[in-house]
C-alpha positions in Angstrom: -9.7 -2.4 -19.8 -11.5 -5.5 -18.4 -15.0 -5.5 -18.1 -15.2 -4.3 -14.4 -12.2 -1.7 -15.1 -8.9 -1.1 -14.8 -7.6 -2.9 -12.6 -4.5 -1.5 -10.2 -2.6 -4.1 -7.6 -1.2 -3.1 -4.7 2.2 -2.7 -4.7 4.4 -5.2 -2.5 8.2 -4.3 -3.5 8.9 -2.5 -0.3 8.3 -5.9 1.4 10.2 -8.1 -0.9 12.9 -5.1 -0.2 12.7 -5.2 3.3 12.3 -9.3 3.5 15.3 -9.4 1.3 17.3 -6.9 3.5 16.5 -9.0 7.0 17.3 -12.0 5.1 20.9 -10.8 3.7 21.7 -8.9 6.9 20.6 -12.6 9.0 23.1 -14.4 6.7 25.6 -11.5 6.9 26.2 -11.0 10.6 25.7 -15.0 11.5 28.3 -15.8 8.5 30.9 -12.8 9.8 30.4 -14.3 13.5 30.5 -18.4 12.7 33.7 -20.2 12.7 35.9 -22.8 10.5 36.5 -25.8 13.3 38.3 -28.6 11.6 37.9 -26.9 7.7 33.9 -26.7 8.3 32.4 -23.3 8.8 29.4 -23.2 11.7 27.1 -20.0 11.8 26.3 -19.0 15.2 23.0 -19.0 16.1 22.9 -18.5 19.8 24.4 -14.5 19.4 21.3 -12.5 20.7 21.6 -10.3 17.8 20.9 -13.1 15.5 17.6 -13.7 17.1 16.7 -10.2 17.0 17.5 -9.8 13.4 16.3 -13.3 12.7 12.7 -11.8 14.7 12.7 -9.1 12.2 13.0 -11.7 9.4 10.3 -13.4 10.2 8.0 -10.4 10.8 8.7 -9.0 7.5 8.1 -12.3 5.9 5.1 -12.8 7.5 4.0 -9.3 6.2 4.9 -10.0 2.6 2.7 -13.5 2.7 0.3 -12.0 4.4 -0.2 -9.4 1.7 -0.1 -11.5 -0.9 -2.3 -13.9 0.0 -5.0 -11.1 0.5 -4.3 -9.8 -3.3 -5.7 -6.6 -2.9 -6.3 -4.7 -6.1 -8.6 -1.6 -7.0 -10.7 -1.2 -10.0 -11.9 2.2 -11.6 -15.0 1.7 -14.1 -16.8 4.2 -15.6 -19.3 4.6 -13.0 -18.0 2.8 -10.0 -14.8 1.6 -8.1 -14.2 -1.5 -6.3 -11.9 -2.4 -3.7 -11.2 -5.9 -3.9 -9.3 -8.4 -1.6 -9.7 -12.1 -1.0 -12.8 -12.5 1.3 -14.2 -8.8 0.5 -15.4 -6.0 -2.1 -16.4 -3.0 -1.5 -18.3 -1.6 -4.8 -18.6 2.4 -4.8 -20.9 3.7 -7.4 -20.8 6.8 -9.2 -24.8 8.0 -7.7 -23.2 6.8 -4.1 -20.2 9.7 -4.4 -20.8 13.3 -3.0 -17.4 14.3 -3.7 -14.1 13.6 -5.0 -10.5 15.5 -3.9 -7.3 14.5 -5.4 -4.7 16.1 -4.0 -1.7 16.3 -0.8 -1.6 14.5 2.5 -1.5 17.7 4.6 1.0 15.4 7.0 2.9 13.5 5.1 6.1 15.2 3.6 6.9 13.0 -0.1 7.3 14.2 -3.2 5.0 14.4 -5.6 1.8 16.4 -6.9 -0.9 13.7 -6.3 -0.7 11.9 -3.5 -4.2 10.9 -2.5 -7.8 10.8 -3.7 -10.6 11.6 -0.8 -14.3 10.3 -1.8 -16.6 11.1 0.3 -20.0 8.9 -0.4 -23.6 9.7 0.8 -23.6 6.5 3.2 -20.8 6.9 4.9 -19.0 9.8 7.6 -15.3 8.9 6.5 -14.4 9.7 2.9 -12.4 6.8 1.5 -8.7 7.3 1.2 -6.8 6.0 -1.5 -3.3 6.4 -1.2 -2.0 6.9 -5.1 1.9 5.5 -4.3 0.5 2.5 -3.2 -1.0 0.8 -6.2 0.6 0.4 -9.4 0.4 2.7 -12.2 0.2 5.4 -10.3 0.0 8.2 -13.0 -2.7 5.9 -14.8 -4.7 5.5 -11.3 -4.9 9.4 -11.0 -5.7 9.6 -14.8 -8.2 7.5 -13.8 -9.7 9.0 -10.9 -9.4 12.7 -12.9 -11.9 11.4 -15.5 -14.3 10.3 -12.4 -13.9 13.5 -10.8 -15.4 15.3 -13.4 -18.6 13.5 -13.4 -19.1 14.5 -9.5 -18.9 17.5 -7.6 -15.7 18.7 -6.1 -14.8 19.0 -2.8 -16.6 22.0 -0.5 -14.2 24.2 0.8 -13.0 23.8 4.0 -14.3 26.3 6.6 -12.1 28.3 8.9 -12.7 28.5 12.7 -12.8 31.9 14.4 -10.5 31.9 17.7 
């Protein structure tokens, strides 16, 4: 544990996946359409398709750089968090938090018991969201945000409207 916490990066292998995938699928389809002329093999560039997927490419890639060169990462200390990327931090401390929930996205439909953590802070109208499946560690990070929880008061219940 570092002085400022533990620290948890944001995960980026769905990108590298999904660069990787464009890039194959590029190489793939242009490689299966080319042609040997004279025993040298030409890839065919001018196919439509191979601009769209070569589009697609490039979006992904630009994702995946952009995402790294922001390095997002979140630290949990023992009485704050920080959210840190490269031009800001956001520092949450443990006085500033009115509640915390860990728990389901009530819309999203993946497995698994923890899939968020809510905190709702006394300055703000929006409780932060942290999204657990998109950090690293992700049993750790809820370990983490367990032992916070305890030291604030748990989420109100909600209220039901009359119709």
């Amino acid at each position: 544990m570092s002085p400022q916490g533990t620290v948890f990066k944001y995960k980026l292998d769905f990108l590298y996946q999904q660069t990787l995938l464009y890039l194959m699928t590029l190489v793939l389809y242009a490689g299966i359409r080319g042609s040997f002329v004279e025993g040298t093999f030409t890839f065919v560039f001018h196919d439509p398709l191979v601009a769209i997927i070569f589009f697609f490419f490039l979006m992904a890639l630009g994702t995946l750089l952009l995402n790294l060169w922001r390095g997002r990462t979140l630290s949990v200390g023992k009485d704050r968090i920080v959210f840190h990327a490269r031009h800001r931090e956001r520092v949450i401390t443990l006085d500033d938090i009115e509640w915390i929930h860990i728990g389901r996205e009530r819309l999203v439909q993946t497995a698994g018991r923890f899939q968020q953590v809510l905190i709702k802070t006394k300055g703000r109208r929006w409780a932060y969201r942290i999204r657990v499946g998109r950090y690293e560690r992700q049993r750790e990070l809820v370990a983490e945000m367990e032992r916070m929880a305890e030291r604030v008061p748990s989420r109100p219940a909600r209220r039901v409207r009359a119709q």
